[in-house]
Backbone as a printed PyTorch tensor [residue, N CA C, xyz], in Angstrom:
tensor([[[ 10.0550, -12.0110,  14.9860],
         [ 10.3350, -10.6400,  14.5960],
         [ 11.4340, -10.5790,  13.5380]],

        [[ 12.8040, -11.6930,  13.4500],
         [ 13.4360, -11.2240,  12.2920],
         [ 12.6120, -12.0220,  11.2870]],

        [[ 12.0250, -12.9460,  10.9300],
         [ 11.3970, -12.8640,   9.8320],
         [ 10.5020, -12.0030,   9.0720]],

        [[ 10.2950, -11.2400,  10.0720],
         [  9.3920,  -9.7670,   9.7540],
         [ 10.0670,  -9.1260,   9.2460]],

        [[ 10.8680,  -8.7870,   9.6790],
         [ 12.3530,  -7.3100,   9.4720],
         [ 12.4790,  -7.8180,   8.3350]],

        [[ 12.7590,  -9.2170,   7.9630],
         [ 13.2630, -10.0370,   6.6670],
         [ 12.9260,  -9.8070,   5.7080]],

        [[ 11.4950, -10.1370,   5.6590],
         [ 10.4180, -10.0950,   4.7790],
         [ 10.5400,  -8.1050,   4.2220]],

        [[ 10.3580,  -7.5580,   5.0720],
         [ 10.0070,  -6.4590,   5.0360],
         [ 11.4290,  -5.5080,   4.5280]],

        [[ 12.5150,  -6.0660,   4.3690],
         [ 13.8080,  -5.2120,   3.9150],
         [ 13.2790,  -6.3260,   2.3800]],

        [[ 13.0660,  -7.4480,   1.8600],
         [ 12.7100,  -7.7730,   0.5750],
         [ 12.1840,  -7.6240,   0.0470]],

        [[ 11.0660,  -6.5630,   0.4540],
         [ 10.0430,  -5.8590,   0.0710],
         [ 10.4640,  -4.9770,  -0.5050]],

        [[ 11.4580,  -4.0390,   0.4410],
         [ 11.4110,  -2.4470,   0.1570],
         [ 12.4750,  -2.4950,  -0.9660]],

        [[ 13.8790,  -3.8230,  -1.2390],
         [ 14.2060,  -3.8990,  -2.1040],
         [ 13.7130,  -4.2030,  -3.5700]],

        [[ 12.5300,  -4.9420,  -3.5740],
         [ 11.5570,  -5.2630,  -4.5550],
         [ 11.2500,  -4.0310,  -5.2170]],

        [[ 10.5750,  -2.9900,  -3.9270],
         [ 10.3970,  -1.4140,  -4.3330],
         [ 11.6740,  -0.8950,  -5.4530]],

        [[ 13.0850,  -0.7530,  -4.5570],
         [ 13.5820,  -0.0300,  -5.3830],
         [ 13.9610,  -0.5190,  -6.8950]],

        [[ 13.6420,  -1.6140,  -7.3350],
         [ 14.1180,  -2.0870,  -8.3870],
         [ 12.5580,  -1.7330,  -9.5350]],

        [[ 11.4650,  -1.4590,  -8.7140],
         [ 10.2750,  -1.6850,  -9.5430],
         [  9.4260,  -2.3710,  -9.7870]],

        [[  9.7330,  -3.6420,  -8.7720],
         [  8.8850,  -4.8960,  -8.6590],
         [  8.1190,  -4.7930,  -7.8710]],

        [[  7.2120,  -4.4170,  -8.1810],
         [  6.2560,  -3.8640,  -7.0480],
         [  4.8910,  -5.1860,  -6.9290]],

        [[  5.0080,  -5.5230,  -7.8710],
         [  4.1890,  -6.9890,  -6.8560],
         [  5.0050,  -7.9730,  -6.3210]],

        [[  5.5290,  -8.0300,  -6.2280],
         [  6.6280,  -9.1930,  -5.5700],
         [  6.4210,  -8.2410,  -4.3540]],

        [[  6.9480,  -7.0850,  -4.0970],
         [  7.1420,  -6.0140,  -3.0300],
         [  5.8220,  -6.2060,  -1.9860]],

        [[  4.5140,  -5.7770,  -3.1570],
         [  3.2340,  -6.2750,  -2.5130],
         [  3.3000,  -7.5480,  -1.1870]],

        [[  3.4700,  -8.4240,  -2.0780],
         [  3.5400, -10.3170,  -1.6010],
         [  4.5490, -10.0780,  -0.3840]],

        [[  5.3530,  -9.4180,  -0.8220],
         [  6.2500,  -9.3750,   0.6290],
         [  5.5680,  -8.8480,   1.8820]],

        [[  5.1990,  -7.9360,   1.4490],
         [  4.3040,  -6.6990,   2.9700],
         [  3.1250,  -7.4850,   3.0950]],

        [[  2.6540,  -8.4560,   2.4240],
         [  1.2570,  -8.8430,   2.7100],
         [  1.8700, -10.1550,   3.0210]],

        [[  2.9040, -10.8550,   3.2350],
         [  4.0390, -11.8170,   3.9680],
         [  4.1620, -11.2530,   5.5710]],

        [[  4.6440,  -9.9300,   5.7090],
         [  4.4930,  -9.4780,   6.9190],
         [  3.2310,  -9.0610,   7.8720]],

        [[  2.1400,  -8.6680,   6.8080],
         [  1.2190,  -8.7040,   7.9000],
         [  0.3190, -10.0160,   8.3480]],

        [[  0.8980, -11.1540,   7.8010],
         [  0.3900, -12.5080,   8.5210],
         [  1.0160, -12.1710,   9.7740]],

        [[  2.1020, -11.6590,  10.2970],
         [  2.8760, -11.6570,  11.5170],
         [  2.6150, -10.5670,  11.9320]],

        [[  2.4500,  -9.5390,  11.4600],
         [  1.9070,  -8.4720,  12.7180],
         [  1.2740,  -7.5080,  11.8250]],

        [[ -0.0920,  -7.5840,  12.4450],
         [ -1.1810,  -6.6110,  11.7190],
         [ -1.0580,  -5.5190,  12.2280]],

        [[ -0.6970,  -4.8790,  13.3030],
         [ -0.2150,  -3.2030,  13.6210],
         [  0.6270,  -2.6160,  12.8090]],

        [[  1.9240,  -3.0650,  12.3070],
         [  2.9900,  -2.5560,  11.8140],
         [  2.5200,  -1.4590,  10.7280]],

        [[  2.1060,  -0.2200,  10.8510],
         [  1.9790,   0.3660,   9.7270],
         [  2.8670,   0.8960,   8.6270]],

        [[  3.7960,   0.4620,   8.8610],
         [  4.3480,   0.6720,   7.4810],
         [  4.4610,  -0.1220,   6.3970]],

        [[  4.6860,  -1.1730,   7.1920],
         [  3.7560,  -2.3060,   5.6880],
         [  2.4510,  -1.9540,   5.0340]],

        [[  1.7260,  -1.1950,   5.6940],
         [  0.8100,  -0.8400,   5.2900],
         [  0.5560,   0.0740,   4.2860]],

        [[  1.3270,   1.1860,   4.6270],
         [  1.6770,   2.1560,   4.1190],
         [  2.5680,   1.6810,   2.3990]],

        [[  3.5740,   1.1680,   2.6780],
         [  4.5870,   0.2170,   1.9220],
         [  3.3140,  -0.3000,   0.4920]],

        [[  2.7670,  -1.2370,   1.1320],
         [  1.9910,  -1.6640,   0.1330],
         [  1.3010,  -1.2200,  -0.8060]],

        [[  0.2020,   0.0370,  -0.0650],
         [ -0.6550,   1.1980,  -0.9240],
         [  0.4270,   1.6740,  -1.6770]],

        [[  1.4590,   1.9390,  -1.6130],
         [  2.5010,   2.5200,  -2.1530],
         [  2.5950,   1.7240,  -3.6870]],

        [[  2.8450,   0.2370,  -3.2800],
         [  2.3870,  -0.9050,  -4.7240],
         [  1.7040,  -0.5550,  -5.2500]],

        [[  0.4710,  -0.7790,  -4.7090],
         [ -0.8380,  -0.8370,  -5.0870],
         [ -1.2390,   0.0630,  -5.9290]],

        [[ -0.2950,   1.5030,  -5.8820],
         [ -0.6180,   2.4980,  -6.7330],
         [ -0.1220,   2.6310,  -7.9150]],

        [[  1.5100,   2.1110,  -7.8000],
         [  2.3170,   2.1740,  -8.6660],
         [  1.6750,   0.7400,  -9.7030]],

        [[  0.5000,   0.0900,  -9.2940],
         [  0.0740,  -0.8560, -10.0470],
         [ -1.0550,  -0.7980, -10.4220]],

        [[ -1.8690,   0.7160, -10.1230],
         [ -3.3940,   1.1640, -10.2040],
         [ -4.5240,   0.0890, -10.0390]],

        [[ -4.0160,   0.3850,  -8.6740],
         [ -5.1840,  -1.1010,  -7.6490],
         [ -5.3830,  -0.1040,  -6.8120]],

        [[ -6.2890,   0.7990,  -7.0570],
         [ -6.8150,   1.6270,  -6.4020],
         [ -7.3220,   1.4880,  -5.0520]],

        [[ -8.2670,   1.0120,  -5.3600],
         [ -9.1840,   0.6550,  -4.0020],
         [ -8.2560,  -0.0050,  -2.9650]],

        [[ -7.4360,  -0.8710,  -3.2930],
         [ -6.5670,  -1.6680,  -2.4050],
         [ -5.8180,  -1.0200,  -1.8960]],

        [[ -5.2600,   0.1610,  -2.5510],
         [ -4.3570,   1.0810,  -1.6320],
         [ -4.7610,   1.8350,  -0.6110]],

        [[ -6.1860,   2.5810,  -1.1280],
         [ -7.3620,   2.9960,  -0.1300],
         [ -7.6460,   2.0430,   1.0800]],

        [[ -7.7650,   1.2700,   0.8790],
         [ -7.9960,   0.5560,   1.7070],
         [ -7.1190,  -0.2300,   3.0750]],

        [[ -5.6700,  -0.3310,   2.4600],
         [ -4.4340,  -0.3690,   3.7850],
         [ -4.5330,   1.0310,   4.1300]],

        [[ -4.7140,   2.4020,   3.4990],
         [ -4.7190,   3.3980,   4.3470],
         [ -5.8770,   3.6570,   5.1740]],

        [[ -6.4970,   2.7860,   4.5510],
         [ -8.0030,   3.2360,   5.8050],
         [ -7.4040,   2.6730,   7.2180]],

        [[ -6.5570,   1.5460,   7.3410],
         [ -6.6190,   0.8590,   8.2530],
         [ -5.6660,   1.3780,   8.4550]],

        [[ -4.6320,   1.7350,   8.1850],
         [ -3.8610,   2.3150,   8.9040],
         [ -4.0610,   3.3950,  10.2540]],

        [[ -5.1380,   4.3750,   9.0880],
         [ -5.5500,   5.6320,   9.7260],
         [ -6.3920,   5.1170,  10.8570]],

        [[ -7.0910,   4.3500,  11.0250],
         [ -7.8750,   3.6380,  11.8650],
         [ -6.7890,   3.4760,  13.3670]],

        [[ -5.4180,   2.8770,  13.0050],
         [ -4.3070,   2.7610,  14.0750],
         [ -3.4180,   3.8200,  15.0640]],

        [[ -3.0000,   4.7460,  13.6240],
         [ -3.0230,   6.0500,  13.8310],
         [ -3.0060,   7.2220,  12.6820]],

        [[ -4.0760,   7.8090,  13.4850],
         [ -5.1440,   9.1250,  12.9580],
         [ -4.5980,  10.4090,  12.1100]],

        [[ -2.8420,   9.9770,  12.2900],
         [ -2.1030,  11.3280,  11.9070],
         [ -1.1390,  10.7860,  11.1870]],

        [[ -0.8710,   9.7630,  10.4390],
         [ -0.3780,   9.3770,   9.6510],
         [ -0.2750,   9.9050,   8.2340]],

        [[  0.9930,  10.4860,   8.4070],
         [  1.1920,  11.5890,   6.8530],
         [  1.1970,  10.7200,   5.4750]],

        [[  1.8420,   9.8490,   5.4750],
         [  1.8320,   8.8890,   4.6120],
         [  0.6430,   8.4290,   4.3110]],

        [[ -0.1230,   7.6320,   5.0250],
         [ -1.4820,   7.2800,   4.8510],
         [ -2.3150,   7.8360,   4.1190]],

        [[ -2.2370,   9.2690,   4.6970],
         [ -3.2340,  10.5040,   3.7820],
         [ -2.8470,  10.9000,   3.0510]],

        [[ -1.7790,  10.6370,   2.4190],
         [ -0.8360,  11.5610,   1.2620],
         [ -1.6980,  10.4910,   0.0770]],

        [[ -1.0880,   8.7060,   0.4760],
         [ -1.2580,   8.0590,  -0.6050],
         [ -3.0820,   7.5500,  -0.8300]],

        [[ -3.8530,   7.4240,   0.3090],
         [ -4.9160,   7.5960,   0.1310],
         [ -5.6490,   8.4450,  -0.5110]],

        [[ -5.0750,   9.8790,  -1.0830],
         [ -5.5040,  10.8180,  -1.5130],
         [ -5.2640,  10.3600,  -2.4950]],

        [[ -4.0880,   9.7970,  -3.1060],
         [ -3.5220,   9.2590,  -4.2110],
         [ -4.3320,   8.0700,  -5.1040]],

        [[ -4.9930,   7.3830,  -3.9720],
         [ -5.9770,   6.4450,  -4.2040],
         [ -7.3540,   6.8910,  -4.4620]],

        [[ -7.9360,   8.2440,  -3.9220],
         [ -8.9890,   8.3320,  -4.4780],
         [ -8.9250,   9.3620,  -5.7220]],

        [[ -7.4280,   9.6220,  -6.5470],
         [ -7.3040,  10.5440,  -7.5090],
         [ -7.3910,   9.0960,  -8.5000]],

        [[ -6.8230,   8.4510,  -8.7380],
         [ -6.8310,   7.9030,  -9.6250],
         [ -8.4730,   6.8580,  -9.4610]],

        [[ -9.3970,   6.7850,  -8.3460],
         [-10.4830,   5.9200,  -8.4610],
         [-11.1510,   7.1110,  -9.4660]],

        [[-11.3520,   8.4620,  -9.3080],
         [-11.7190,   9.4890,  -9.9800],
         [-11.5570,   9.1550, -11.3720]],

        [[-10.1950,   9.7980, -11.6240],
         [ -9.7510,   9.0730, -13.0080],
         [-10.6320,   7.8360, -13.6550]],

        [[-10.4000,   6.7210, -13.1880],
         [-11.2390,   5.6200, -13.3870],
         [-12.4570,   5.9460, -13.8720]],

        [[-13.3630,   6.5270, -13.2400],
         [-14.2280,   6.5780, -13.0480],
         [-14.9090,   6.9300, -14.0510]],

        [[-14.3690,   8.6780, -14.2290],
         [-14.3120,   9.3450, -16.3020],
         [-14.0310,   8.7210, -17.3060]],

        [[-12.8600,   7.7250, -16.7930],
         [-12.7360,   6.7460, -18.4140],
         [-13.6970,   5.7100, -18.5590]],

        [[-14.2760,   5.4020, -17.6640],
         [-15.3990,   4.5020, -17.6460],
         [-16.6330,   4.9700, -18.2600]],

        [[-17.0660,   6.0080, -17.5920],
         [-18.3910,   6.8820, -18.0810],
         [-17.8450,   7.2300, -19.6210]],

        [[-16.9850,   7.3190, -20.0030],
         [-16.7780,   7.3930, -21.5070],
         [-16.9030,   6.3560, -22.6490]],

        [[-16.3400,   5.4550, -21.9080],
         [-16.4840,   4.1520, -22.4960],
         [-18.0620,   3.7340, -22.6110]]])
């Protein structure tokens, strides 16, 4: 468990500086050790967006929501994830 906590405060510092894949690598460091923890989960989509890896962010929130159903975060940034797959989507059909 403190290598978790570990991992997971080097993460959120990764966050505040802007390093958000390093941040990634960290939370995806912690869920080798515990796949419940949703806020790594949460944490990550959070990357994932700030790095327009859409689907990937969608996708820790699916599982999250899967853990628990009322997770504000989850649905905030999942929403977030299917605004920008949208996006995507128009610049593509243009192209």
């Amino acid at each position: 468990m403190e290598k978790f906590k570990r991992l997971k405060n080097e993460g959120n510092d990764f966050v505040k500086t802007g390093e958000y894949e390093e941040a990634a690598n960290k939370y995806s460091e912690c869920m080798k050790l515990n796949t419940e923890e949703c806020t790594v989960y949460t944490n990550r989509a959070l990357c994932y967006l700030k790095l327009y890896k859409y689907e990937e962010a969608k996708r820790d929130c699916d599982h999250v929501l899967q853990i628990e159903d009322s997770n504000v975060k989850a649905f905030y940034r999942r929403a977030l994830a299917y605004k920008g797959l949208q996006v995507r989507k128009k610049n593509m059909a243009c192209i």
